[in-house]
Backbone as JSON Lines, residues from 0, in Angstrom:
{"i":0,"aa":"X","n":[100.17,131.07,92.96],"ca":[101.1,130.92,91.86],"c":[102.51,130.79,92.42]}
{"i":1,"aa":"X","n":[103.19,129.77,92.07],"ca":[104.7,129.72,92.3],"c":[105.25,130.22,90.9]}
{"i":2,"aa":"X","n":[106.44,130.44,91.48],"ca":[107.83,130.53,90.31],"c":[108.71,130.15,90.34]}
{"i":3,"aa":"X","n":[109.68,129.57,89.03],"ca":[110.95,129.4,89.16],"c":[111.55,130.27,88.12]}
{"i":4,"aa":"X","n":[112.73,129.27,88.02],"ca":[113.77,130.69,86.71],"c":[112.74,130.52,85.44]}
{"i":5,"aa":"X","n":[112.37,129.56,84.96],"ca":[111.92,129.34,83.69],"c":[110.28,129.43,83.45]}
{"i":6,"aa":"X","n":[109.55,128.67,84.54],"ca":[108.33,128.36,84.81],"c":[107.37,129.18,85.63]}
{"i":7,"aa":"X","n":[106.14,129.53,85.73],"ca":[105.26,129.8,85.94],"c":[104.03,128.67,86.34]}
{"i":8,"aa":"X","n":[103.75,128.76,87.63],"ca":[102.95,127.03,88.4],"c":[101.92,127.72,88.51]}
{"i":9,"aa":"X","n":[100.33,127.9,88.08],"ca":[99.56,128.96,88.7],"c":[98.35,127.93,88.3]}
{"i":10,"aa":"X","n":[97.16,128.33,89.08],"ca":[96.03,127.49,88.53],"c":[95.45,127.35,87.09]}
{"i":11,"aa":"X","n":[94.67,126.14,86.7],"ca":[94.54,126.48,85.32],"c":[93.03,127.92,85.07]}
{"i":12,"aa":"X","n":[93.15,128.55,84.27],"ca":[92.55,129.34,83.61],"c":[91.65,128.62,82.13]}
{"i":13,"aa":"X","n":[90.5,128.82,82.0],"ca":[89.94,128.52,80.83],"c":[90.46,128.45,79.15]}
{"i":14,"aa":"X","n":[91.0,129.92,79.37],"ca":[91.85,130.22,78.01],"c":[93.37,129.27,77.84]}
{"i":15,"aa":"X","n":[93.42,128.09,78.93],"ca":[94.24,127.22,78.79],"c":[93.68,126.3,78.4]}
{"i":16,"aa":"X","n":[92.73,126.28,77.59],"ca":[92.08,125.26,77.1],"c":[92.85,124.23,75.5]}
{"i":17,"aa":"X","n":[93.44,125.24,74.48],"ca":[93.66,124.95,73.7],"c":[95.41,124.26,74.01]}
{"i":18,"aa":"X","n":[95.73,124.97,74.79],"ca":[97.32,124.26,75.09],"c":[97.13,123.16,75.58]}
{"i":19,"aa":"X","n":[95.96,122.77,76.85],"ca":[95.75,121.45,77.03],"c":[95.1,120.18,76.1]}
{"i":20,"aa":"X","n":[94.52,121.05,75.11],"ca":[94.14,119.93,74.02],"c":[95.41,119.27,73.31]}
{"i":21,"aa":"X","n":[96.64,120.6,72.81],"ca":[97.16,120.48,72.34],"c":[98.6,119.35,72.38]}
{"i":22,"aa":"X","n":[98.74,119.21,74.13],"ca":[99.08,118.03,74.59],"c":[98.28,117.11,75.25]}
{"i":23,"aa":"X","n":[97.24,116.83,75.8],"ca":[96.46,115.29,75.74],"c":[95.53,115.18,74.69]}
{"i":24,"aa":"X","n":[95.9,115.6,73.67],"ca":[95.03,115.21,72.22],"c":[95.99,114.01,71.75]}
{"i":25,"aa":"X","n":[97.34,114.06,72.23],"ca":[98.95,113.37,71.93],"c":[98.78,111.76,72.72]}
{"i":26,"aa":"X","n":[98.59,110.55,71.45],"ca":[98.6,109.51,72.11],"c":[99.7,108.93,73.09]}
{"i":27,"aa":"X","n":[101.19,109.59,72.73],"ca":[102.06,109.42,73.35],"c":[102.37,109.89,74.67]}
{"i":28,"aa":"X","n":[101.35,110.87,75.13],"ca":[101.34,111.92,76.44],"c":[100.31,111.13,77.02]}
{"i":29,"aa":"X","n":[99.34,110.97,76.35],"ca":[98.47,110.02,77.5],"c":[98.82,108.25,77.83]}
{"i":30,"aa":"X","n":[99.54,107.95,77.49],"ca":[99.88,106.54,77.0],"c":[99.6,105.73,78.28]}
{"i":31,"aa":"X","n":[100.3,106.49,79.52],"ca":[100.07,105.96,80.87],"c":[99.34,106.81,81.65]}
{"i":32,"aa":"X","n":[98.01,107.12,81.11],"ca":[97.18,107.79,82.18],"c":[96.18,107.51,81.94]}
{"i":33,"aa":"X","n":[94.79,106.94,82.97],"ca":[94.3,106.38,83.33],"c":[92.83,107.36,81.97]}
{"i":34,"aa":"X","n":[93.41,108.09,81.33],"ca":[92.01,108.59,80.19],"c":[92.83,107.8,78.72]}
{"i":35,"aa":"X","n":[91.99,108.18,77.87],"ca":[92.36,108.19,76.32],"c":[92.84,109.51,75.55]}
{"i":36,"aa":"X","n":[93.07,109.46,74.5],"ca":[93.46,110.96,73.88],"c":[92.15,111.45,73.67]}
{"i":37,"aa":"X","n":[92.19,112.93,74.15],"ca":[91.03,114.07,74.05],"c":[90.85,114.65,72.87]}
{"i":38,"aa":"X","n":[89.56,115.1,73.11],"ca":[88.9,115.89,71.81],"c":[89.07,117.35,72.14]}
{"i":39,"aa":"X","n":[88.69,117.47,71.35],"ca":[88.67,119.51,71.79],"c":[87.24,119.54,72.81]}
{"i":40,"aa":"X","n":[86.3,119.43,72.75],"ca":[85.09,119.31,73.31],"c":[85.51,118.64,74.94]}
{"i":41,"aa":"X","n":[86.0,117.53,75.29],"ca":[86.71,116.53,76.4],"c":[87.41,117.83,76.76]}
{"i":42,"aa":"X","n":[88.82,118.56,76.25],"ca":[89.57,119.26,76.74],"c":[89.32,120.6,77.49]}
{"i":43,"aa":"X","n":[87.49,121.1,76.73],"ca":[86.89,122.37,77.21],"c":[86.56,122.11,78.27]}
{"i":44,"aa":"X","n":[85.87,120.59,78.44],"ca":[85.09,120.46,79.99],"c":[86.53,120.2,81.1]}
{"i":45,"aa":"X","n":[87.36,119.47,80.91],"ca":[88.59,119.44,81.4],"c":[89.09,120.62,81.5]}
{"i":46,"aa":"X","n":[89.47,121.73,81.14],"ca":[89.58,122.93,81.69],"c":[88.91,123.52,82.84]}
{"i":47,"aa":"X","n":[87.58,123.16,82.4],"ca":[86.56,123.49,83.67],"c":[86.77,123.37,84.86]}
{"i":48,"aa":"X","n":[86.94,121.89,84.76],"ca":[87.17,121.07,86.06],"c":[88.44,121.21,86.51]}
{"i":49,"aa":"X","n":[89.29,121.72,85.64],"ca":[90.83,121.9,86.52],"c":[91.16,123.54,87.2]}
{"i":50,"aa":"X","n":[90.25,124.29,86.55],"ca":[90.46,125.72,87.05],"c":[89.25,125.65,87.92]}
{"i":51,"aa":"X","n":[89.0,125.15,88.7],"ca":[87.75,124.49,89.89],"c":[88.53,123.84,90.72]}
{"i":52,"aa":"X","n":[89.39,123.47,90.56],"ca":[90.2,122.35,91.52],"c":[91.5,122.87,92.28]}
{"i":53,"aa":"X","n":[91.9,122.45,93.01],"ca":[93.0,122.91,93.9],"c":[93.92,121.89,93.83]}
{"i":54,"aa":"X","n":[93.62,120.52,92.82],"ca":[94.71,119.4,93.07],"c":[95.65,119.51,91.66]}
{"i":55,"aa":"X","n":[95.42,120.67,90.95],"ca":[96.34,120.83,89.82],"c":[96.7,122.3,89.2]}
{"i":56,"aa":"X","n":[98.23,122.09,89.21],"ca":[98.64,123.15,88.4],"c":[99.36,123.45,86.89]}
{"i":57,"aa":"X","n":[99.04,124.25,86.43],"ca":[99.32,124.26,85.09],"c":[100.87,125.04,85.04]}
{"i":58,"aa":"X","n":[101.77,124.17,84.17],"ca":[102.58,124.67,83.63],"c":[103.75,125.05,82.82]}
{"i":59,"aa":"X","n":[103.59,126.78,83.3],"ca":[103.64,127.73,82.06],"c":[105.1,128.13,81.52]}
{"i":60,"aa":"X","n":[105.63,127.93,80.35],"ca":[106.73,128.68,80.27],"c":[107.12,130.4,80.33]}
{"i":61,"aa":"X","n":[107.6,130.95,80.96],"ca":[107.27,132.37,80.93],"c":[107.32,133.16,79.55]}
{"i":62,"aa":"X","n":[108.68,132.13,79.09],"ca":[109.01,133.09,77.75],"c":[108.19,133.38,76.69]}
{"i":63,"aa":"X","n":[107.1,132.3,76.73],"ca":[105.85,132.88,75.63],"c":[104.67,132.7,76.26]}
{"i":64,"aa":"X","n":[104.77,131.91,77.76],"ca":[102.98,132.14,78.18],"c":[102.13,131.01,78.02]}
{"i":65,"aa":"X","n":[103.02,129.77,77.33],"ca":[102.33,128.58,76.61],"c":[102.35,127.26,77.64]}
{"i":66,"aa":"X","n":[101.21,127.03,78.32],"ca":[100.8,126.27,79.27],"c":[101.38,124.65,78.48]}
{"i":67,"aa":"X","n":[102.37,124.0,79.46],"ca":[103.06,123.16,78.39],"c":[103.0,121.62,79.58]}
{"i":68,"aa":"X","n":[102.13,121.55,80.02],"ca":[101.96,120.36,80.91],"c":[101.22,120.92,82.15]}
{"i":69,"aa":"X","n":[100.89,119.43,83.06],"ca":[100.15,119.64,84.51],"c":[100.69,119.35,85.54]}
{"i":70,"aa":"X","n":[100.87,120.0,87.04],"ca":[101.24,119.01,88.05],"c":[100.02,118.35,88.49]}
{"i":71,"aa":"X","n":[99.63,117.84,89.75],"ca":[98.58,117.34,90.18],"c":[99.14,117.03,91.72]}
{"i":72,"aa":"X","n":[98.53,117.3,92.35],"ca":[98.91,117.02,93.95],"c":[97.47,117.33,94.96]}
{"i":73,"aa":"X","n":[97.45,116.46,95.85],"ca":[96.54,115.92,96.84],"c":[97.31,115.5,98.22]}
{"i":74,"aa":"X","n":[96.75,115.63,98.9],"ca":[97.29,115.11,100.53],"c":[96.16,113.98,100.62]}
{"i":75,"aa":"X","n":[96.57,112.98,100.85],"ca":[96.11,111.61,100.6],"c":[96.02,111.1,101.9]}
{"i":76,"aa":"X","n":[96.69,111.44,103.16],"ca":[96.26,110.83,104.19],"c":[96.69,112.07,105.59]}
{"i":77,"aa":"X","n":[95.31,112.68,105.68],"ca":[95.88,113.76,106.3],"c":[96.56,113.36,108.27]}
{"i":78,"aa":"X","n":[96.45,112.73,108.69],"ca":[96.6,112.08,109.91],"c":[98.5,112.09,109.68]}
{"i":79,"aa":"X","n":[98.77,111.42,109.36],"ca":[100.14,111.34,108.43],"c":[100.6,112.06,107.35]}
{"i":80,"aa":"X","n":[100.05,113.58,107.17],"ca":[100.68,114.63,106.44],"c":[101.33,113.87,105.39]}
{"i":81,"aa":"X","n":[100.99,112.87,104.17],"ca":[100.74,112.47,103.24],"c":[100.36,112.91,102.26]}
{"i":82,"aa":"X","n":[101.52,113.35,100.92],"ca":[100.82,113.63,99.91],"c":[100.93,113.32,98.61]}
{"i":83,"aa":"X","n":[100.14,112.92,97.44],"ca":[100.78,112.18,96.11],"c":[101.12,113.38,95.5]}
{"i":84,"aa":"X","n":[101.81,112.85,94.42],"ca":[101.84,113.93,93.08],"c":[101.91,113.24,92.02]}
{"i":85,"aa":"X","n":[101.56,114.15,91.16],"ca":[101.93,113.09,89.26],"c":[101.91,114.51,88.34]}
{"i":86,"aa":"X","n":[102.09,113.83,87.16],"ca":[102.64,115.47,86.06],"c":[102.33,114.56,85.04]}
{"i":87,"aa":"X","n":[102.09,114.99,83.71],"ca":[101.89,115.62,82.62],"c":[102.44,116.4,81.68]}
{"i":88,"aa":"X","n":[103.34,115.98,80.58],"ca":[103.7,117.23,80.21],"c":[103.77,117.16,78.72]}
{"i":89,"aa":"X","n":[103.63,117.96,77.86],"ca":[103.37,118.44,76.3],"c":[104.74,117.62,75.82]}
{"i":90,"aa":"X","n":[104.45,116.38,75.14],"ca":[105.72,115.46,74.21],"c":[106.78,116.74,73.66]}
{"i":91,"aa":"X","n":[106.08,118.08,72.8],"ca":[106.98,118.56,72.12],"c":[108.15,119.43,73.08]}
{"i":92,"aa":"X","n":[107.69,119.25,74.25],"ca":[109.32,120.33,75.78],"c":[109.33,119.21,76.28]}
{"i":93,"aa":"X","n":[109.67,118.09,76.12],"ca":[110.22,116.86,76.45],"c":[111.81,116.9,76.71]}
{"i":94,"aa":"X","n":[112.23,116.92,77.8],"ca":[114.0,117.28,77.47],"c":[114.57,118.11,77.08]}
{"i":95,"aa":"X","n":[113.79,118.56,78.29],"ca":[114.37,120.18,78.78],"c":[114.43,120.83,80.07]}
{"i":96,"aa":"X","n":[114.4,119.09,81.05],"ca":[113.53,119.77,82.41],"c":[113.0,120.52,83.21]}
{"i":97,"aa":"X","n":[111.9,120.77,82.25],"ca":[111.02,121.92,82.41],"c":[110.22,120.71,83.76]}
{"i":98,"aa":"X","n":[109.9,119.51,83.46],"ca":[109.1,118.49,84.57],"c":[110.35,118.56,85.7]}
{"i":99,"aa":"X","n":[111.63,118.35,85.71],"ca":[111.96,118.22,86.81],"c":[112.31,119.91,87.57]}
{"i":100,"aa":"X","n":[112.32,120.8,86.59],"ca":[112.04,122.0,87.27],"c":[111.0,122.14,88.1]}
{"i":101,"aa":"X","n":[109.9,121.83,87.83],"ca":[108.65,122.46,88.39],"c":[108.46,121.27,89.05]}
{"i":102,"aa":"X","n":[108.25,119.84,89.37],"ca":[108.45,119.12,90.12],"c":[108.95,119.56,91.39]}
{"i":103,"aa":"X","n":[110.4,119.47,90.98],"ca":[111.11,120.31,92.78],"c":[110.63,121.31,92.96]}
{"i":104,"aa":"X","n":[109.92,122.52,92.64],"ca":[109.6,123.73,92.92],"c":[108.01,122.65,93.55]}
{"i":105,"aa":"X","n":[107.52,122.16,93.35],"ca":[106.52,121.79,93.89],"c":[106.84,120.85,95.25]}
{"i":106,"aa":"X","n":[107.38,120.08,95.33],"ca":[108.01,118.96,96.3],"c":[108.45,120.3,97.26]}
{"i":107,"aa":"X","n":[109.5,121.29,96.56],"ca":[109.52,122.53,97.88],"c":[108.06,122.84,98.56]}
{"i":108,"aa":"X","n":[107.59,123.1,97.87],"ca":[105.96,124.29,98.22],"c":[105.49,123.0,99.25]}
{"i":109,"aa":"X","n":[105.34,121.66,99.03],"ca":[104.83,120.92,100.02],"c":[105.32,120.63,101.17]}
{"i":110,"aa":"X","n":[106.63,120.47,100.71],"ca":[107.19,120.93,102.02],"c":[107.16,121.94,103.33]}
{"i":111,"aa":"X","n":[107.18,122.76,102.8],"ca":[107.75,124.13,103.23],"c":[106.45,124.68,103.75]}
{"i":112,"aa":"X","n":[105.89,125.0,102.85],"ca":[104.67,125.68,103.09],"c":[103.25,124.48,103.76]}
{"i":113,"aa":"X","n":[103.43,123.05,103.36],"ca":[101.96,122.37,103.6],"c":[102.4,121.67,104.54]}
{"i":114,"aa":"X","n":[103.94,121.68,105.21],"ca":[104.4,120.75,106.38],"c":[104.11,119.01,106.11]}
{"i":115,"aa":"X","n":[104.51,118.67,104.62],"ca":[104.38,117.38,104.27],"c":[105.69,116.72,104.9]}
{"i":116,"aa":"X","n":[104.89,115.25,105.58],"ca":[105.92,114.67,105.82],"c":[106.51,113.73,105.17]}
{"i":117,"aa":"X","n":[105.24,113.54,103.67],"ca":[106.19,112.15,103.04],"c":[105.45,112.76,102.44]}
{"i":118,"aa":"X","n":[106.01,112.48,100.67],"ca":[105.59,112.26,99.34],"c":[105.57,111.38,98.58]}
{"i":119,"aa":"X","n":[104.41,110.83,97.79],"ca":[104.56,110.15,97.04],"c":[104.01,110.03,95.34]}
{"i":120,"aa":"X","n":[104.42,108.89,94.9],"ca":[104.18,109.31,93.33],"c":[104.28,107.86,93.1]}
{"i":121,"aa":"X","n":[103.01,107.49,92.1],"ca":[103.06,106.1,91.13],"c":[103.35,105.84,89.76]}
{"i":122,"aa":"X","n":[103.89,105.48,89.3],"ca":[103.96,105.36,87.47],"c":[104.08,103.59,87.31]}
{"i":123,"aa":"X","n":[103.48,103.55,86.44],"ca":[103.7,102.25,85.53],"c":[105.01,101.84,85.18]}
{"i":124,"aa":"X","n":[105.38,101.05,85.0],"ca":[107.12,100.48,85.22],"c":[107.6,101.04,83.73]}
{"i":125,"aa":"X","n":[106.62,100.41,82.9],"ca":[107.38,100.82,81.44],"c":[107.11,102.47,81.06]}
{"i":126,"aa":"X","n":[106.85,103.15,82.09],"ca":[107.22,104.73,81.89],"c":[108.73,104.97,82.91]}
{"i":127,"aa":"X","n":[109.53,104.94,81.84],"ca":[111.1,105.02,82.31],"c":[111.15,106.95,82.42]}
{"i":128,"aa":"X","n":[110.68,107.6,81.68],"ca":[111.17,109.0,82.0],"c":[110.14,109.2,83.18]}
{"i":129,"aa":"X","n":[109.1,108.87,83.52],"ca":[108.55,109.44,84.79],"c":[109.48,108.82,86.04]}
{"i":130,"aa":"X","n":[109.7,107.44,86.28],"ca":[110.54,106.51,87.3],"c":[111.61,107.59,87.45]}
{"i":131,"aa":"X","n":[112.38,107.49,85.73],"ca":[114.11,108.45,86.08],"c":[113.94,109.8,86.78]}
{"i":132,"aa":"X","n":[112.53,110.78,86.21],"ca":[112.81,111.93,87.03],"c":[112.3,112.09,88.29]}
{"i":133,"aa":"X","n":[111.68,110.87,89.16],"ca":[111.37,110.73,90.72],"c":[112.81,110.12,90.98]}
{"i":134,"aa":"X","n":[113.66,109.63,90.35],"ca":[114.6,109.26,90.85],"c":[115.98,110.47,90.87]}
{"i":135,"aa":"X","n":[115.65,111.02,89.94],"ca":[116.58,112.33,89.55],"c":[116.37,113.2,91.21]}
{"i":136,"aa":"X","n":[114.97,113.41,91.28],"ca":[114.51,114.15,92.42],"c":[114.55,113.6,93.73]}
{"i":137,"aa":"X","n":[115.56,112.47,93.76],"ca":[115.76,112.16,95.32],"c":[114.49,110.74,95.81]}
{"i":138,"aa":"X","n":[114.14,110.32,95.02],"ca":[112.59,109.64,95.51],"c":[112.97,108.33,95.47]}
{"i":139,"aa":"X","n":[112.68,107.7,96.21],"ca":[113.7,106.41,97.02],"c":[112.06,105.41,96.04]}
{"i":140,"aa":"X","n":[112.41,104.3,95.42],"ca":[111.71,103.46,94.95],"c":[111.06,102.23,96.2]}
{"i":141,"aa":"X","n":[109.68,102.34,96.65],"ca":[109.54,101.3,97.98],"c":[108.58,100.33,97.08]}
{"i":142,"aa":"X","n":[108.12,100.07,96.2],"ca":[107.65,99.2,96.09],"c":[107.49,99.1,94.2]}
{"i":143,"aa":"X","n":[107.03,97.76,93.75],"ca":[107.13,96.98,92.69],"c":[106.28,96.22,92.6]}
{"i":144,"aa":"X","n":[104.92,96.95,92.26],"ca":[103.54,95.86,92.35],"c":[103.29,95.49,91.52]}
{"i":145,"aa":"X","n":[102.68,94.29,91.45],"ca":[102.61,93.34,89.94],"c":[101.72,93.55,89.56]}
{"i":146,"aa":"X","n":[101.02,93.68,88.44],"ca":[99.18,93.55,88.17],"c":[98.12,94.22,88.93]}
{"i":147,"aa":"X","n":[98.6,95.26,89.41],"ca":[98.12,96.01,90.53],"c":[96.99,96.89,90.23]}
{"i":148,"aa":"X","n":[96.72,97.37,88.55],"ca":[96.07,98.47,88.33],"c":[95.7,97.98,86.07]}
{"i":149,"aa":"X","n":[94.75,98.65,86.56],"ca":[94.57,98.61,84.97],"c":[93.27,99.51,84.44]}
{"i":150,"aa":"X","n":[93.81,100.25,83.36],"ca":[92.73,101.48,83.04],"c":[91.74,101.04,81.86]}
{"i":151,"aa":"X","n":[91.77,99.95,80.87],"ca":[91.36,99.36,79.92],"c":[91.29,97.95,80.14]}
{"i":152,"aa":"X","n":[90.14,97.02,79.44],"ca":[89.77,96.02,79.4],"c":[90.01,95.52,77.74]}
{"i":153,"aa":"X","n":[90.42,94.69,77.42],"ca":[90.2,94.19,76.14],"c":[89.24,93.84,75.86]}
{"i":154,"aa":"X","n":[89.05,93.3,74.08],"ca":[87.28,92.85,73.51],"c":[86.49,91.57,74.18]}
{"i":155,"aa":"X","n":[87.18,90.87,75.1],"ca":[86.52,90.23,75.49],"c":[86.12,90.79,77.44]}
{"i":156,"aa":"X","n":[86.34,91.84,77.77],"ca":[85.99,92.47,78.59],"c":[87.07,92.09,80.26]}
{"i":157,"aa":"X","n":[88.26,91.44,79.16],"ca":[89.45,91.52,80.58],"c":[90.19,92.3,81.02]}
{"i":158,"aa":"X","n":[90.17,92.69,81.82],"ca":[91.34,93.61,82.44],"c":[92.7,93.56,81.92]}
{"i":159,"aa":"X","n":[93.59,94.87,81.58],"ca":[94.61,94.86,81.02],"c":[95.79,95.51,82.07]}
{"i":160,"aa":"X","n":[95.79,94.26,82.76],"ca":[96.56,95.19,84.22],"c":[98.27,95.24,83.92]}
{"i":161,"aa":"X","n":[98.58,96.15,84.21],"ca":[99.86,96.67,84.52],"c":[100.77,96.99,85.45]}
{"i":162,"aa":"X","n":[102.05,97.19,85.75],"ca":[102.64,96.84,87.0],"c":[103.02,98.27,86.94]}
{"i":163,"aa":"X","n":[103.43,98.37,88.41],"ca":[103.15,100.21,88.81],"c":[104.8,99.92,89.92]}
{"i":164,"aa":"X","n":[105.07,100.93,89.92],"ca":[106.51,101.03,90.83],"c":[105.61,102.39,91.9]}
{"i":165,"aa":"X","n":[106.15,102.45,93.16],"ca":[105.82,103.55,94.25],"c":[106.85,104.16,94.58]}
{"i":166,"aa":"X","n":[107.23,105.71,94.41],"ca":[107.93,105.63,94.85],"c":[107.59,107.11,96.13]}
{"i":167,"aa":"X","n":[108.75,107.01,97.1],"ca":[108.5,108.29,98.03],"c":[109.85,108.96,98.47]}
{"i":168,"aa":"X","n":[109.65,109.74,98.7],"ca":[110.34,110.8,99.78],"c":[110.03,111.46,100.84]}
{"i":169,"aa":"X","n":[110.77,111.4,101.85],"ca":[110.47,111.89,103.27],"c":[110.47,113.33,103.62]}
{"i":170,"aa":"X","n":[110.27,114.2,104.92],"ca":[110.78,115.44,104.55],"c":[112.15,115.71,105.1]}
{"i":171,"aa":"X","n":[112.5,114.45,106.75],"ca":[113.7,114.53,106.55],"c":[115.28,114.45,105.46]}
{"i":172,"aa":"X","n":[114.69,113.58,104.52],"ca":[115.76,113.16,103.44],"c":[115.72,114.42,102.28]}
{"i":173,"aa":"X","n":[114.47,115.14,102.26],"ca":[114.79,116.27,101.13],"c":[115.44,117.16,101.89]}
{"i":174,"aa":"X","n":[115.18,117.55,103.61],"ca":[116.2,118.71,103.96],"c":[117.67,117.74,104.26]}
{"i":175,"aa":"X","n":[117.49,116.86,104.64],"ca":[119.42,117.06,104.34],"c":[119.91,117.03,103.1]}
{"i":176,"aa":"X","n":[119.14,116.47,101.88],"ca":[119.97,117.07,100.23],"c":[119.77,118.25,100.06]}
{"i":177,"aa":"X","n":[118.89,119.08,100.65],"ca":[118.49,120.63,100.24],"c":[119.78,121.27,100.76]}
{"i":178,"aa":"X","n":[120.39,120.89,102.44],"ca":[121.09,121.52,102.91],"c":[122.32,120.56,102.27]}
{"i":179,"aa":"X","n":[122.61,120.08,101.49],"ca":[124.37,119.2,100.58],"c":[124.41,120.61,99.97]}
């Protein structure tokens, strides 16, 4: 479990089941992620599988306890201390950076503690608040792929591909802004 002033990062727990329905049940929260909006039934087994896993953390606001989004992180190429991340978070604490709180508290922990030497993170171009807060957080934009990815097919069974931006950060470039 990490902490910051506001947040609580800890694995998910079962009885986080209903807070996670309660934001990816939200067509607008899943809009750019590779599922559809969940059922309550989808969200129970999804609990399962995330309090089983080590590539996601849930999180919590302290002040009431209410699991209000996900991080997600993996080391993706261990040879090159490589690691992604992506987040999730409940439409209704939207702008409040509660995501770029716990973001940097996470980008620290990989740092610091997992000796990452680069980070990275993908979003779809027309998700402007995920792009702005990798950019808020120091994350240098390296690439602009066209048609690169697509999670849905239309009725005649074509691919509905979408363009994805990459972006990363090093660990030299987060310690010299850590130490500004």
């Amino acid at each position: 479990m990490f902490e910051t002033n506001r947040l609580l990062l800890r694995k998910f727990k079962e009885e986080d089941v209903f807070d996670l329905f309660n934001y990816l049940s939200k067509p607008n929260v899943v809009e750019y992620e590779p599922y559809n909006i969940f059922s309550l039934e989808a969200a129970k087994k999804e609990v399962i599988k995330r309090s089983n896993s080590n590539a996601f953390l849930g999180v919590i606001l302290k002040e009431n306890a209410v699991l209000i989004g996900n991080l997600y992180y993996e080391q993706i190429n261990s040879e090159f201390n490589t690691w992604e991340i992506g987040y999730v978070f409940n439409s209704d604490y939207h702008n409040h950076g509660y995501a770029t709180e716990s973001v940097k508290k996470l980008i620290d922990v990989l740092f610091k503690e997992h000796n990452a030497h680069r980070i990275v993170a993908f979003c779809n171009v027309l998700n402007d608040p995920s792009w702005k807060l990798l950019e808020r957080l120091n994350f240098r934009r390296e690439a602009h792929r066209l048609q690169n990815a697509y999670f849905e097919k239309d009725h005649s069974g074509k691919p509905l591909w979408f363009d994805s931006y990459e972006y990363a950060i090093l660990k030299v470039d987060y310690t010299k802004i850590a130490n500004t």
